[in-house]
One Martini backbone bead per residue (centre of mass of N, CA, C, O) as a GRO file, in nm:
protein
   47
    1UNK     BB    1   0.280  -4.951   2.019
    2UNK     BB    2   0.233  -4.725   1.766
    3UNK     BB    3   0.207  -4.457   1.539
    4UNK     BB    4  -0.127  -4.484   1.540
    5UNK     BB    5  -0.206  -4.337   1.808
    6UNK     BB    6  -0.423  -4.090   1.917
    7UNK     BB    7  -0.259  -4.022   2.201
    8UNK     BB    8   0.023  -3.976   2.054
    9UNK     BB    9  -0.084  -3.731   1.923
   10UNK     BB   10  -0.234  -3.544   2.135
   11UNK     BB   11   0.023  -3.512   2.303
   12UNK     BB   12   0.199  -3.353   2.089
   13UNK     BB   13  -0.079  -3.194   2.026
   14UNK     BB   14  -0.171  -2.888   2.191
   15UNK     BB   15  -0.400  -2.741   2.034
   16UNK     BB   16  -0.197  -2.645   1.754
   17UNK     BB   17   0.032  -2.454   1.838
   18UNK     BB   18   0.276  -2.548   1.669
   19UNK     BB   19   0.064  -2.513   1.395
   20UNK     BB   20   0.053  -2.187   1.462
   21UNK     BB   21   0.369  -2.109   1.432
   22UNK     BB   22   0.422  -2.203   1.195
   23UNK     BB   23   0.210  -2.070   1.001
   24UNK     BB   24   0.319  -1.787   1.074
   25UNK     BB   25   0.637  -1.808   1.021
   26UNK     BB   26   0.595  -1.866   0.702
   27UNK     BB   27   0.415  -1.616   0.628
   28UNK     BB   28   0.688  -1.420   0.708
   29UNK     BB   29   0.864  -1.573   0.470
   30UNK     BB   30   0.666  -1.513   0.234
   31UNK     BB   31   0.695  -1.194   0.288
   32UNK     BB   32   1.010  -1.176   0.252
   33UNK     BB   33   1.040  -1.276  -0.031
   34UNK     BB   34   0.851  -1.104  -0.196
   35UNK     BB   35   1.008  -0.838  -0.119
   36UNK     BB   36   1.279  -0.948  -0.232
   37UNK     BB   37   1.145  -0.981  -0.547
   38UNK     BB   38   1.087  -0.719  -0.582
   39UNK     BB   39   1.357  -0.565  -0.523
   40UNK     BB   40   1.525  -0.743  -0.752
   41UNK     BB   41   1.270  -0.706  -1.027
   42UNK     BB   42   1.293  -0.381  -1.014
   43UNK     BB   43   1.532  -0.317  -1.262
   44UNK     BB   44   1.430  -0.523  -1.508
   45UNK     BB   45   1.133  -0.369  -1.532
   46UNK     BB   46   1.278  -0.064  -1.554
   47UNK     BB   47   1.469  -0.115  -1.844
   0.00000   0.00000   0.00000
């Protein structure tokens, strides 16, 4: 049994919901980032 047998990626990964919850998680924080980014940075645009 090594670890690239596709029976346990199958097993560990039960139709992608793992990776659509952090895919989802991520752009929550990338949408949170912008926000912040913009924030900080209209100080400096705007003098």
């Amino acid at each position: 049994m090594n670890g690239t047998d596709p029976k346990t990626v199958y097993r560990y990964d039960t139709g992608g919901s793992g990776f659509k919850k952090a895919a989802f998680f991520l752009l929550i924080l990338a949408g949170l980032m912008a926000v912040f980014a913009i924030y900080w940075l209209t100080p400096f645009l705007g003098a």
